[in-house]
matplotlib code that plots the C-alpha trace (Angstrom):
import matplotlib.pyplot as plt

x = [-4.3, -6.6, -5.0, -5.5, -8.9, -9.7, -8.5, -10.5, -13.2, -12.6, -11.7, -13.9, -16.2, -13.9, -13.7, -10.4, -10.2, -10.1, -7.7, -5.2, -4.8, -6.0, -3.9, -3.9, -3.0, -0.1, 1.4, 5.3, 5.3, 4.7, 1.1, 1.3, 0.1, 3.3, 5.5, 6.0, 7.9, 11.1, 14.6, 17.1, 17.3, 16.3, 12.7, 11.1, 11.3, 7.9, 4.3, 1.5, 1.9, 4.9, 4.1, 6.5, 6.7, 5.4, 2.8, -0.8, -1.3, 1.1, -0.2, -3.5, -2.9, -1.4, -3.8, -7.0, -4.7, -4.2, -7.9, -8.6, -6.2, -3.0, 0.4, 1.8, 5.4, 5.5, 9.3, 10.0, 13.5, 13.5, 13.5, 10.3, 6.5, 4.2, 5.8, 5.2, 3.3, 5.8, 4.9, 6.9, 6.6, 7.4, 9.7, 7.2, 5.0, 2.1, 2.3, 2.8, 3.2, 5.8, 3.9, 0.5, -1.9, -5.0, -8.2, -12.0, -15.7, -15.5, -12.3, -14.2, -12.0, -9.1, -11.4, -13.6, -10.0, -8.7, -11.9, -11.3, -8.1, -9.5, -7.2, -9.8, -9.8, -9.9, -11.1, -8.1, -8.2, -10.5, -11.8, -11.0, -9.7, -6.7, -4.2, -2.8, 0.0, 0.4, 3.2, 4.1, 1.2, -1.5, -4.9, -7.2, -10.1, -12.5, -13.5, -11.0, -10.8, -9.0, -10.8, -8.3, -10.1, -7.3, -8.0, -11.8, -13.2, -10.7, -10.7, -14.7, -14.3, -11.5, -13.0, -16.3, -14.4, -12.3, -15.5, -17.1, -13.7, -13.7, -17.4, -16.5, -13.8, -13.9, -11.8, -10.9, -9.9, -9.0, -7.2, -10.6, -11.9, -12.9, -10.4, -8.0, -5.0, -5.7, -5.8, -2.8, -0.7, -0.9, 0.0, -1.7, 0.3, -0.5, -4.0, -4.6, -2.8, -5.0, -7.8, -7.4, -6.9, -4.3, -0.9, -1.3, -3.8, -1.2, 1.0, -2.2, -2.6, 1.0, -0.3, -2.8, -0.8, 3.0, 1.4, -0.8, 1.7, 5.3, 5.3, 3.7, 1.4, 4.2, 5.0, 1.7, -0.9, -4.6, -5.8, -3.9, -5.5, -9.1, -8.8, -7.1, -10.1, -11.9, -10.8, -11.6, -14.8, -16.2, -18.7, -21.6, -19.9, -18.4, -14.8, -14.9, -12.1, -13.5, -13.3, -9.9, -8.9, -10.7, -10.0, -13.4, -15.7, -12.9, -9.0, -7.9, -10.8, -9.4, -6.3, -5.2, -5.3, -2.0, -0.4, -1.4, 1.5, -0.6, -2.9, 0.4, 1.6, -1.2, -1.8, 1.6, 1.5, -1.3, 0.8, 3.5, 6.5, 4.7, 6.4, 10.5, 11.9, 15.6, 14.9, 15.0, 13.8, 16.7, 15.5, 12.0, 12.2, 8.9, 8.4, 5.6, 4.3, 6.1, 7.6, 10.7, 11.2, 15.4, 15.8, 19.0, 17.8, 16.8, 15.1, 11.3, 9.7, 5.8, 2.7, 2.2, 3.9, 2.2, 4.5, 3.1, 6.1, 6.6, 6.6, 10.2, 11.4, 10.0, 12.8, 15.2, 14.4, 16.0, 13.3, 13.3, 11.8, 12.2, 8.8, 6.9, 8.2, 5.0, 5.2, 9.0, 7.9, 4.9, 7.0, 9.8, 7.2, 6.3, 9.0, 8.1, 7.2, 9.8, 8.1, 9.2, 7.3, 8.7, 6.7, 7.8, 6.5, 5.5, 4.4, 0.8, -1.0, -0.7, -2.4, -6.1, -6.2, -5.6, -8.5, -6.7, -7.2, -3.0, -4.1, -2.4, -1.3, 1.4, 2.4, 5.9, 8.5, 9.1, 6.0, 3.2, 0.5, 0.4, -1.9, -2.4, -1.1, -1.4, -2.0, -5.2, -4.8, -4.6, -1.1, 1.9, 1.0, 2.2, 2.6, 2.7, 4.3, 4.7, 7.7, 7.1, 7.6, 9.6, 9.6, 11.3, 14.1, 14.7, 14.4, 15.1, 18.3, 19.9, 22.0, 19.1, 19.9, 19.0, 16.0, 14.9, 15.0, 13.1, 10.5, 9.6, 10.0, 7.3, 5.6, 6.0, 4.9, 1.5, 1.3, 3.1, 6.8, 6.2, 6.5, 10.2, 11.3, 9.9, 10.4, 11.4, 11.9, 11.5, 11.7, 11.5, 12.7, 11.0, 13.5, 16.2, 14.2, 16.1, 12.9, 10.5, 12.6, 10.1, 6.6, 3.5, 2.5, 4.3, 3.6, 2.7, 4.4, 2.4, 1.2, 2.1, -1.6, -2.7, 0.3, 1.0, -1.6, -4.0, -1.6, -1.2, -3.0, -2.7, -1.2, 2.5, 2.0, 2.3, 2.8, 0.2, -0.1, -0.8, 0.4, -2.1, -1.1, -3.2, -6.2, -9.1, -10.5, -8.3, -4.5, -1.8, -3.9, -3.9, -7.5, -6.0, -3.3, -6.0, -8.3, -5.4, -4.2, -7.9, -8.1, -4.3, -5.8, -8.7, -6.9, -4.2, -7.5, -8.8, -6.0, -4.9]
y = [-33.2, -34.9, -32.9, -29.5, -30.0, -30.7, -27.4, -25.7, -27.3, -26.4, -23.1, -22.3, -20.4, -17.9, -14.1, -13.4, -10.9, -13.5, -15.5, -12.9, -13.8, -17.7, -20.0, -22.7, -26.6, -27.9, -24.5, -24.3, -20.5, -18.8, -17.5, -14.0, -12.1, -13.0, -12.4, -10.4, -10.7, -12.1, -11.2, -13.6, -17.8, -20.6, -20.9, -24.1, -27.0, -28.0, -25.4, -26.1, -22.6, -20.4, -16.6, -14.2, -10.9, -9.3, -6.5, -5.9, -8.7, -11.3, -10.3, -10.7, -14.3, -15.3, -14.1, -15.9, -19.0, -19.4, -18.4, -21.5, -23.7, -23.8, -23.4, -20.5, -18.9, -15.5, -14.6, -10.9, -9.5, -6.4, -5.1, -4.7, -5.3, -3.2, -3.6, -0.6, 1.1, 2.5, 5.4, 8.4, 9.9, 14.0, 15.3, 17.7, 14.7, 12.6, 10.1, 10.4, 7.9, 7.3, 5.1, 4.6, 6.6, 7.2, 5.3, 5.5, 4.7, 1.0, 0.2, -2.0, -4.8, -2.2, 0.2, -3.5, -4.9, -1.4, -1.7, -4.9, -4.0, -0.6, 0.9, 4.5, 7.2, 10.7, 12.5, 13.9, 18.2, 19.6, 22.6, 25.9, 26.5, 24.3, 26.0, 25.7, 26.7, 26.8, 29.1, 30.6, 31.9, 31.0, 30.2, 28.9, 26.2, 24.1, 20.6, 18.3, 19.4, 23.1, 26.1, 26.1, 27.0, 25.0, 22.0, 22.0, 20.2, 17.6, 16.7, 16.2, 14.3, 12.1, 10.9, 10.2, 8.4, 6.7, 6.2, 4.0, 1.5, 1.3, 0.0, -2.5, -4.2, -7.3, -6.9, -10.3, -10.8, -7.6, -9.6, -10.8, -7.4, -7.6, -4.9, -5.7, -6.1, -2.8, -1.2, -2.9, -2.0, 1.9, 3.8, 6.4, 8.8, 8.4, 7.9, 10.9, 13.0, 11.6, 12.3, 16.2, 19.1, 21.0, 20.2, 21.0, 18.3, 16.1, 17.8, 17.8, 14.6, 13.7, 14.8, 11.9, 9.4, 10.0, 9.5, 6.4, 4.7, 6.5, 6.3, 8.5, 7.9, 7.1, 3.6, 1.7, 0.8, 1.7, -1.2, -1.0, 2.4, 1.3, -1.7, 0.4, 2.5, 0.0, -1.6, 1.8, 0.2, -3.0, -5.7, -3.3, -0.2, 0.4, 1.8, 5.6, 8.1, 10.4, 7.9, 7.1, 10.7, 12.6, 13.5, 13.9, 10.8, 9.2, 7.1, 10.0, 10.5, 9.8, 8.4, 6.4, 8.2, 5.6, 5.9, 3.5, 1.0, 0.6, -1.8, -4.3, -3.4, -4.8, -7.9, -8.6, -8.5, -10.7, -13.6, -13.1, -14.8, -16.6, -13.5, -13.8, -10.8, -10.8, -13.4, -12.8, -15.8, -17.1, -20.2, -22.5, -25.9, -27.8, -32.0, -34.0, -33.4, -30.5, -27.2, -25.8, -22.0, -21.0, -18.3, -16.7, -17.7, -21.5, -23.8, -24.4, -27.0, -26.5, -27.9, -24.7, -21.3, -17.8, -15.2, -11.6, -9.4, -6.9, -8.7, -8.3, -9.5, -12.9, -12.9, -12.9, -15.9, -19.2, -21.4, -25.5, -26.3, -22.9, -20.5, -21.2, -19.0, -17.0, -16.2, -15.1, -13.0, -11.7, -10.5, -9.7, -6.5, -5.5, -2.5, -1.0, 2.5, 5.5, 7.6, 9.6, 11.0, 14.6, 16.1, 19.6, 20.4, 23.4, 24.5, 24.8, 24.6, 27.9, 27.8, 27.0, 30.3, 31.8, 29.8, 26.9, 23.3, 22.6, 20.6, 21.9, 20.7, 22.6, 22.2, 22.0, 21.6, 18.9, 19.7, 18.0, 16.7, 18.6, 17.5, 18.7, 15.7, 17.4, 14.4, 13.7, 16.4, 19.6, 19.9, 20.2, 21.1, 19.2, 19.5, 16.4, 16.4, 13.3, 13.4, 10.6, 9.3, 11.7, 14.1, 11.9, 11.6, 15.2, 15.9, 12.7, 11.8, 15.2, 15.8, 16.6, 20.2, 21.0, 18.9, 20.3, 24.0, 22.9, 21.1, 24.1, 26.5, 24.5, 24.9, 28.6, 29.2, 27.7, 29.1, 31.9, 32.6, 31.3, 27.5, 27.9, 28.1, 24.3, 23.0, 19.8, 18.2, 14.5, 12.2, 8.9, 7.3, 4.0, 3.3, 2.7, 0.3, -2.9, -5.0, -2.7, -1.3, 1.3, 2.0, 2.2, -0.2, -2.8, -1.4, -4.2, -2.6, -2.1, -5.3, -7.3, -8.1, -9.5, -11.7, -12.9, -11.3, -14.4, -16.3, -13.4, -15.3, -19.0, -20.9, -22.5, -26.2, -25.5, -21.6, -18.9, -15.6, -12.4, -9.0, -5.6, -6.1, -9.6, -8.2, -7.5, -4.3, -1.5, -2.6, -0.9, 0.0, -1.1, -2.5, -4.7, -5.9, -7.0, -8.5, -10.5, -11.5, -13.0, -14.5, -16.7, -17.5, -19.0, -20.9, -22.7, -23.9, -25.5, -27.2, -28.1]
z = [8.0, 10.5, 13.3, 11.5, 10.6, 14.2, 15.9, 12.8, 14.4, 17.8, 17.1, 14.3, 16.5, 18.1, 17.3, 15.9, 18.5, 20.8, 18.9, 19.5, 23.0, 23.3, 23.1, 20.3, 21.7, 20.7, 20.0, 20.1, 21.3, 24.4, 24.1, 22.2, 25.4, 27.4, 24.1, 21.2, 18.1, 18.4, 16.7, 18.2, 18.1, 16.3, 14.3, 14.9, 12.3, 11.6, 11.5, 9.4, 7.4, 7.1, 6.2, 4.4, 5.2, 8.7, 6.1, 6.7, 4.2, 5.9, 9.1, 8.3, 6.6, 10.2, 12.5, 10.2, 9.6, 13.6, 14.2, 11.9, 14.0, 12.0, 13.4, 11.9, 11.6, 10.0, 8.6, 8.5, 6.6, 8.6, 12.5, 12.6, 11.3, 9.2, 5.5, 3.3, 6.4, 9.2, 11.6, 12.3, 15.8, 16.1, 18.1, 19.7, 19.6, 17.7, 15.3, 11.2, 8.2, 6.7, 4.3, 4.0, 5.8, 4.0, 4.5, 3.0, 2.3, 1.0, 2.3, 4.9, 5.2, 6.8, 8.6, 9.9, 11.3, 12.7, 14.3, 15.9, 16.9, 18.5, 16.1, 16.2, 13.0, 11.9, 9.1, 7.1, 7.9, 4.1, 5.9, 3.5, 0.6, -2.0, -3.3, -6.9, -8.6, -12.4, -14.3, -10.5, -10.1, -7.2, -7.4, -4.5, -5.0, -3.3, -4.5, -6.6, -9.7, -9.9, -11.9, -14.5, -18.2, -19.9, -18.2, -17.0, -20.4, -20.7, -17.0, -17.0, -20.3, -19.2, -15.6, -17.9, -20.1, -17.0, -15.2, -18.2, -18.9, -15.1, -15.0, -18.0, -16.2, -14.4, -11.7, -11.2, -14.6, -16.7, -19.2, -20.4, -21.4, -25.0, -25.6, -23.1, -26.2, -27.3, -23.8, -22.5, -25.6, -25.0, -22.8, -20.1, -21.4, -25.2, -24.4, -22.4, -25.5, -27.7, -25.8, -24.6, -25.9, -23.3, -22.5, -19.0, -18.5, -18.5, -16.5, -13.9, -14.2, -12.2, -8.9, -9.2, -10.9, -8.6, -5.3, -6.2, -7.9, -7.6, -11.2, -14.7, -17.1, -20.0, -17.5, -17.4, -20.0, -19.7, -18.9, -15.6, -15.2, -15.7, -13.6, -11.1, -11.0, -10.9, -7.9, -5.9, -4.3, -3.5, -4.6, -4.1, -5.4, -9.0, -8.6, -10.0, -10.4, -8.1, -5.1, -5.7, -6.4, -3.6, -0.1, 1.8, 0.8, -1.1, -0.5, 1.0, 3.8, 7.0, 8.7, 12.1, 15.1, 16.8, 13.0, 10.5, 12.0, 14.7, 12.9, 12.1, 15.4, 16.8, 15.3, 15.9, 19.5, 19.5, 17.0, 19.6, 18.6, 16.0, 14.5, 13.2, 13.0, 11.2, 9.6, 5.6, 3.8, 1.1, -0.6, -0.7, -1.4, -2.4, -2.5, -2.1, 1.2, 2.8, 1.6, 3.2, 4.0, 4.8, 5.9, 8.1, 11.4, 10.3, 7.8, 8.4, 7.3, 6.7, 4.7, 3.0, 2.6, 2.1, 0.0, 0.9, -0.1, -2.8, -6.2, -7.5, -4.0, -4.7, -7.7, -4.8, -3.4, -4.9, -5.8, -6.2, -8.0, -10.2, -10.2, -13.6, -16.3, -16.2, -13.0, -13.7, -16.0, -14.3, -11.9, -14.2, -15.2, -11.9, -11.2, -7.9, -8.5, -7.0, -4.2, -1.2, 1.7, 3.0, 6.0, 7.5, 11.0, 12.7, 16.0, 14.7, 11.4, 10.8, 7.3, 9.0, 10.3, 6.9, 5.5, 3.6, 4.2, 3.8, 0.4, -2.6, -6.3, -8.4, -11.9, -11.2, -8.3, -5.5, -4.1, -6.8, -4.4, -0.7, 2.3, 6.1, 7.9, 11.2, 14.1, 15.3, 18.2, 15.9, 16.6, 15.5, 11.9, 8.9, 6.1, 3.7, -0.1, -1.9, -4.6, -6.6, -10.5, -12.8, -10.0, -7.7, -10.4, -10.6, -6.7, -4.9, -6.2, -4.9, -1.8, 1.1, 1.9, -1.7, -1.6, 1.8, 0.5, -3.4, -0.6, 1.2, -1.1, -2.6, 0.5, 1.2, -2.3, -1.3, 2.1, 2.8, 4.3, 7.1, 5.9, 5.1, 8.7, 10.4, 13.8, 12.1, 8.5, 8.0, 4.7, 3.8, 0.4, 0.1, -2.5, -0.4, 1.4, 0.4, 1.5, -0.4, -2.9, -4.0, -3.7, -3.3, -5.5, -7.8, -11.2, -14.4, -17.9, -20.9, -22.4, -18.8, -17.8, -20.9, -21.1, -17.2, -15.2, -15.1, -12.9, -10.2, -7.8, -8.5, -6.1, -7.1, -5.8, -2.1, -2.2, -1.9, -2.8, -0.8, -0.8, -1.9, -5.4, -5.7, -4.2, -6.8, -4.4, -3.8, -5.1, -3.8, -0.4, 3.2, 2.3, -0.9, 1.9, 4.2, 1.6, -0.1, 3.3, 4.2, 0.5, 1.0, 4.4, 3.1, 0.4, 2.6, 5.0, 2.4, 1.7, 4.9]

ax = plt.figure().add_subplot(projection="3d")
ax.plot(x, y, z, "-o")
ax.set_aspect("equal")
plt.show()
């Protein structure tokens, strides 16, 4: 402990930027500027912290941890870093996401380390006119809320009445809301019927809930959808649907010019091969004094151990001595939602020069929620759906050629023929991720917070915490990831 507290000392000072490329004394690596991650050979036996899963939030543990003076070892299960966030690169070049992507105002603990890392942004394309669809026919809008009579009232009264839970929530502790039993004992979906007046609102409602969650309203309660809210800010800002809803000024504002991978890309280059790659963690052991991490390229043996991987993954892992039966059950009722990003490509945005902004919401079909996801450069165009929740049941389980034609039909019924004829089609399925296993977000059931959620962030003897769905500010975002990340960090140098 002595040892540890001394190169806190020492390096206590340091940017983190330069951390990246110093090296630490003692270190049993080759510095990170002369290495990068590794995939092959034995882990070492003994580091202060070991770090599982190579996400923002694991990544971001590491890189503080060794800017504090700890040895760290971060364990990846896949081939590569970045988690839930993974670029795509076009075969008539840029770079997309095929994960996460979006970034905005108040999100400052993502946009201040993308800064660090030189990692530069872009504001998402908004110029022109949306594009709705209801009953087949086609309707174009500005703003986020579509002209439709049937659904203008209830929307305004619903994001008031979102708006107002959302303030009244603690967001470190939603299960202390005077009525957090009643909230977290109905769902969205019974609430919203109770409180509108149209059908349809509902049916709106799915392009909001699918791609934040990759779920509907019928699977989570409504205290998970206030705090949610909620968490769409900082500590200076109150949360508000419109921020976490919106494109221009809000989650959806802007996106990474390199891809959003190249944020974990990054600080991976910097840890070096203080990074495992193939290395999927199968057991922890915890005694007295050390906790041990096995995993398929060697057992590591380590003072304190940092889990940052999606929720029901932690389930996978044998555990001696077993996880508390809370936590079990915590994460017993964390299902990770279902969500799929399509992209078609073209040789330019054609839809600009027709006036449309290539942001669209439908009633029906693959294509719910629609965005330009054009690269930085202005070309190729691209055109983003996500298919996600009930939708991704009806669409994402069929054989691709089928989905292909339902996704730009979808598409060309928004903007015009020439959407059905692409330069190329990509998808990913984050379900078949066998590290993920879903996405975005790990989802708590009805009546899950009140019951478990107070131990979503304490420590289990020598094991932290991390991962975006701990974070008290923006859960189920890269910011959430980076903030949870900094939070484990800070716990395990106390400790140390």
């Amino acid at each position: 402990m002595g040892t540890a507290l001394g190169r806190r000392q020492l390096l206590g000072g340091l940017a983190l930027g330069a951390a990246g490329t110093a090296g630490v004394a003692g270190a049993l690596w080759t510095p990170a500027s002369a290495a990068g991650p590794s995939r092959r050979g034995r882990l070492p036996e003994r580091v202060d912290v070991v770090v599982v899963g190579a996400g923002i939030s694991g990544l971001t543990a590491a890189r503080r941890l060794r800017a504090g003076g700890a040895e760290v070892l971060v364990v990846e299960a896949r081939d590569r870093v970045g988690g839930r966030v993974l670029n795509h690169h076009l075969r008539a070049g840029g770079v997309i996401e095929a994960g996460g992507a979006f970034v905005g105002p108040t999100q400052d603990h993502i946009l201040g380390l993308a800064d660090e890392l030189g990692v530069k942004t872009f504001k998402e394309y908004v110029e022109g006119h949306n594009v709705y669809i209801k009953g087949g026919q086609r309707s174009l809008y500005t703003g986020t809320v579509p002209p439709d009579p049937s659904v203008l009232l209830d929307a305004a009264l619903l994001q008031m009445r979102i708006d107002n839970m959302a303030k009244s929530i603690d967001v470190d502790a939603p299960w202390a809301h005077p009525k957090a039993a009643e909230w977290d004992a109905m769902t969205v979906q019974d609430w919203v019927a109770q409180q509108t007046l149209s059908a349809d609102t509902d049916s709106l409602l799915k392009c909001y809930f699918q791609p934040s969650w990759g779920s509907d309203a019928g699977n989570v309660s409504v205290l998970f959808l206030a705090w949610f809210i909620a968490t769409a800010g900082n500590e200076d800002n109150v949360g508000t649907f419109e921020r976490s809803s919106s494109t221009a000024g809000g989650a959806q504002d802007s996106r990474f010019k390199l891809g959003s991978q190249a944020v974990p890309l990054r600080m991976a280059r910097q840890l070096g091969e203080r990074v495992a790659l193939r290395a999927p963690v199968r057991r922890i052991t915890q005694g007295d004094r050390w906790a041990e991490v096995h995993t398929d390229r060697g057992t590591v043996r380590a003072k304190r151990v940092i889990v940052a991987c999606p929720p029901p993954l932690v389930l996978d892992i044998d555990w001696h001595p077993q996880l508390p039966q809370r936590r079990r059950q915590l994460l017993r009722g964390m299902p990770m939602g279902n969500l799929m990003k399509v992209d078609a490509v073209y040789e330019k945005p054609f839809w600009r020069e027709d006036g449309l902004s290539g942001s669209g919401l439908a009633h029906a079909g693959a294509t719910r929620a629609v965005f330009d996801n054009t690269p930085a450069s202005g070309g190729p165009g691209v055109l983003l759906a996500f298919v996600g929740g009930s939708t991704w049941k009806q669409y994402g389980r069929l054989p691709l050629a089928q989905r292909r034609r339902a996704v730009l039909e979808g598409f060309a019924e928004m903007f015009g023929e020439r959407a059905l004829k692409p330069i190329e089609y990509t998808e990913h399925d984050w379900t078949r991720e066998p590290w993920t296993t879903g996405g975005p977000i790990a989802l708590p059931k009805p009546g899950i917070i009140t019951s478990h959620g107070s131990v979503v962030r304490r420590p289990f003897r020598r094991v932290h915490w991390a991962g975006t769905e701990t974070s008290t500010y923006w859960s189920g975002f890269m910011d959430g990831a980076v903030r949870a990340g900094e939070r484990a960090a800070r716990e395990v140098l106390d400790a140390l």
